[in-house]
C-alpha positions in Angstrom: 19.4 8.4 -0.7 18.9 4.9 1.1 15.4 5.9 2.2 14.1 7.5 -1.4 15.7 3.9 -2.9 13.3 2.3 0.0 10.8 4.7 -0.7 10.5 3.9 -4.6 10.5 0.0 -3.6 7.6 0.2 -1.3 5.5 2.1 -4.2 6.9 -0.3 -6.8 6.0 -3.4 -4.6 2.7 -1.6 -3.7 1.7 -0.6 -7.5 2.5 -4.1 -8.5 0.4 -5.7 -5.4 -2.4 -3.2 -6.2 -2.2 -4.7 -10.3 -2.2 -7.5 -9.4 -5.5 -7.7 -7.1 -6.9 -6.1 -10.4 -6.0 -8.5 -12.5 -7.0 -11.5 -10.0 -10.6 -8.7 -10.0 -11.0 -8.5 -14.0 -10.2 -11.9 -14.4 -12.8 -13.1 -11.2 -15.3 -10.9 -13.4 -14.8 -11.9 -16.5 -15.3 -15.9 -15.1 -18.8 -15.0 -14.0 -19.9 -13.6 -16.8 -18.7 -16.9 -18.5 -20.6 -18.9 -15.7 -23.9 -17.1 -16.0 -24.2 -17.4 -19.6 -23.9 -21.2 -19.2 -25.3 -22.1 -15.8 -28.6 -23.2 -14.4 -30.6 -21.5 -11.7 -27.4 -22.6 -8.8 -24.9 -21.6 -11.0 -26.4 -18.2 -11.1 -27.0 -17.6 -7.3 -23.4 -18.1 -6.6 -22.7 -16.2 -9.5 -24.7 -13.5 -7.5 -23.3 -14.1 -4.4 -19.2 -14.1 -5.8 -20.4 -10.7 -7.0 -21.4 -9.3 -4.1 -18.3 -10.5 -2.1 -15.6 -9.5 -4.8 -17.4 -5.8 -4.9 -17.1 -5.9 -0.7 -13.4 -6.5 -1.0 -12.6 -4.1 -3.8 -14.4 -1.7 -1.3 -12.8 -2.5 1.3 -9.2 -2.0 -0.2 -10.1 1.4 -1.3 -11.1 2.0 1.9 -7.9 1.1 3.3 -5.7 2.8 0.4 -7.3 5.8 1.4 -6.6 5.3 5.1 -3.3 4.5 4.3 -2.1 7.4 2.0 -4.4 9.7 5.0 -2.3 8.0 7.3 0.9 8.2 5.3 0.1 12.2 4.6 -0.5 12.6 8.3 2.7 11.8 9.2 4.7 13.4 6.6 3.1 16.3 7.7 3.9 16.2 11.5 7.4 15.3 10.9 7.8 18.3 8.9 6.4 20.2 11.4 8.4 18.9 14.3 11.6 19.7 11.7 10.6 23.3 11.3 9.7 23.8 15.0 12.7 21.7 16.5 15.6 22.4 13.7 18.4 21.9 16.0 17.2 18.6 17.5 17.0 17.2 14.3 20.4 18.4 13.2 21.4 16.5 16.6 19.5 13.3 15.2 21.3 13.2 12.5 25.0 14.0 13.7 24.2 11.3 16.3 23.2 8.9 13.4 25.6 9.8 11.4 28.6 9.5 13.8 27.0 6.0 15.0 27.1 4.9 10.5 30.6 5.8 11.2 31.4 3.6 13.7 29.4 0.7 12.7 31.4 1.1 9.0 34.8 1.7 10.7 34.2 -1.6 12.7 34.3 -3.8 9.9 
């Protein structure tokens, strides 16, 4: 139960991180199309060159959102598979784990 708390956390924390870079993105945009209706010829070359850069980075996170939830799928996948071929070791994981809880919690 600890783990699926954990687990709704991490996408919480990750869903507002992932807002927030959009809002910091829309907000970036919406600035240089403020600029570039009031600037001169510099203005509008770093205009140009802001663009660029902020449509590198937003390509770069979706690259690495994709790697991650690839990654994250991965392993979900080979630790069921390790369940299903090795039931009994994981039953003895977690009677281990759960007897070392127990001594932890009767320590205190």
């Amino acid at each position: 139960m600890n783990d699926n708390k954990s687990s709704i956390q991490s996408k919480t924390s990750g869903s507002v991180i992932a807002r927030d870079f959009d809002n910091v993105a829309r907000d970036a945009e919406e600035l240089l199309r403020t600029i570039g209706k009031e600037g001169d010829a510099k203005i509008v070359e770093m205009k140009s060159q802001v663009r660029s850069s902020l449509e590198e980075t937003l390509k770069r996170l979706e690259a690495l959102q994709s790697s991650i939830a690839t990654g994250a799928r991965t392993a979900a996948r080979n630790t069921d598979d390790y369940i299903h071929e090795n039931p009994w070791g994981a039953i003895g994981f977690g009677a281990a784990l759960g007897v070392f809880a127990g001594y932890l919690l009767a320590r205190r």
